[in-house]
TIKOL-220082 format. One record per residue (C-alpha): residue in three letters; x, y, z. Coordinates in steps of 0.5 Angstrom, whole numbers, plus 500, padded with zeros to 3 digits. Layout:
N
<pt ala, <X, Y, Z>>
...
This chain:
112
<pt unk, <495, 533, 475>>
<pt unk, <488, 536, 476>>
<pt unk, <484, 536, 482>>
<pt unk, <480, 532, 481>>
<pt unk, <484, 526, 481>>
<pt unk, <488, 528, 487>>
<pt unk, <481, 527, 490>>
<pt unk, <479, 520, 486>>
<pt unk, <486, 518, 488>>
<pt unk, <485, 520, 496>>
<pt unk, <478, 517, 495>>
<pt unk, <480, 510, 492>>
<pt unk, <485, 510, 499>>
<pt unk, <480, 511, 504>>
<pt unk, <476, 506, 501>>
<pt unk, <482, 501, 499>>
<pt unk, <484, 501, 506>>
<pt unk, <478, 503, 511>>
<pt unk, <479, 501, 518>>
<pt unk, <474, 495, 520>>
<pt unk, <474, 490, 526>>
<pt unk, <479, 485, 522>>
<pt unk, <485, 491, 520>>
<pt unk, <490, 494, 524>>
<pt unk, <492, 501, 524>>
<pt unk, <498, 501, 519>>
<pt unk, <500, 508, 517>>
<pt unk, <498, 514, 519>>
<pt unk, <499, 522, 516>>
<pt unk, <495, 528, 517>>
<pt unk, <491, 527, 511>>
<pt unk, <490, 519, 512>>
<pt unk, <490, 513, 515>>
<pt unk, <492, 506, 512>>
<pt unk, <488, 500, 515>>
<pt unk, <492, 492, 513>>
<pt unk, <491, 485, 515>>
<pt unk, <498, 483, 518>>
<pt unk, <497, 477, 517>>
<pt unk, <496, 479, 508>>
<pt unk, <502, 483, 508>>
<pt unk, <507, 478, 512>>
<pt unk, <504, 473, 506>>
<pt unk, <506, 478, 501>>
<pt unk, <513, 481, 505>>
<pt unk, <519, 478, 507>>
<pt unk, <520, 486, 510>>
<pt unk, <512, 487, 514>>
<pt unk, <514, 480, 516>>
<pt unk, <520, 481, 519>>
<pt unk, <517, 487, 522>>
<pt unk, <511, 484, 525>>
<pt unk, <515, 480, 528>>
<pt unk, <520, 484, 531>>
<pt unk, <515, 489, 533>>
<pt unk, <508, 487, 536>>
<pt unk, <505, 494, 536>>
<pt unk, <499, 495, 533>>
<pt unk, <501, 503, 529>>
<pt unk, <507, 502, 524>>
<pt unk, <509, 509, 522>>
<pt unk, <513, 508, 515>>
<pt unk, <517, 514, 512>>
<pt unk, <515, 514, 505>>
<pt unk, <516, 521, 500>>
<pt unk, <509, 519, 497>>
<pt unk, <504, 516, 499>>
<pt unk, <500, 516, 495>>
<pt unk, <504, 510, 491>>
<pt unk, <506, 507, 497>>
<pt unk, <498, 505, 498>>
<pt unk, <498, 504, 490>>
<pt unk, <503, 498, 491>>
<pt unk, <500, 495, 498>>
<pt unk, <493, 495, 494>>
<pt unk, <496, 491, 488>>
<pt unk, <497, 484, 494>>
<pt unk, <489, 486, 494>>
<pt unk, <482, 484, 492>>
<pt unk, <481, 491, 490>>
<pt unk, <487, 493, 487>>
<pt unk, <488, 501, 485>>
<pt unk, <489, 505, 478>>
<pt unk, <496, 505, 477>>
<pt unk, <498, 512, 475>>
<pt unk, <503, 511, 469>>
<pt unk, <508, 517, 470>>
<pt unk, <508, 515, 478>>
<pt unk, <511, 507, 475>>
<pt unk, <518, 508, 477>>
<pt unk, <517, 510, 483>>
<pt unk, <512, 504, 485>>
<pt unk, <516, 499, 483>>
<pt unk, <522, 502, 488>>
<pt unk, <517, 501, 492>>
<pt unk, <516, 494, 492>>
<pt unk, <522, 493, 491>>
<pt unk, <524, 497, 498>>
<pt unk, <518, 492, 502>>
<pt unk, <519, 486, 498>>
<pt unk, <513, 485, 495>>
<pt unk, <514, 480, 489>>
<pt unk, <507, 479, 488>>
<pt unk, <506, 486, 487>>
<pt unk, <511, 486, 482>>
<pt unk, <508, 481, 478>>
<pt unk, <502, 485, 478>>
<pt unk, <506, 491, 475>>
<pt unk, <510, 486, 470>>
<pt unk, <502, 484, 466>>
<pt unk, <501, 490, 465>>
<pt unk, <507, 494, 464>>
């Protein structure tokens, strides 16, 4: 992968979850922070429902070996939806499946 598109990717994160006075801080790293409504993703996922209701924290750190994916699958349930990378395919759909996102998947299935 060249460098130019780790920047698009980084870029397209930080634009799909920017922080705003209606998102929760999510998920952090030293290289990014993801912003999500609560409330889309308890819609969206049996297991962020769960969690949300367990915990009343306003961080959820998620331990995920790339993130980069992890922010393509959660921007699937999203009105700006991120470019899937086709040789990143199979380790996105394992993360749907993971925090139980159907909605996601369908998505996926359109196109894939």
């Amino acid at each position: 992968m060249s460098k130019f598109q780790l920047t698009t990717i980084k870029m397209s994160i930080e634009e799909t979850f920017a922080k705003s006075e209606k998102l929760m801080r999510f998920f952090s790293s030293p290289r990014i922070t993801l912003h999500v409504n609560k409330a889309l993703l308890s819609y969206h996922s049996d297991y962020f429902k769960k969690l949300f209701e367990t915990d009343s924290g306003n961080e959820f750190p998620i331990e995920v070996t790339d993130l980069d994916v992890f922010a393509t699958a959660l921007s699937l349930i999203q009105n700006n939806p991120m470019k899937i990378e086709y040789w990143k395919l199979d380790k996105t759909v394992e993360i749907i499946d993971k925090f139980q996102l159907p909605a996601a998947k369908r998505h996926l299935e359109l196109y894939f």
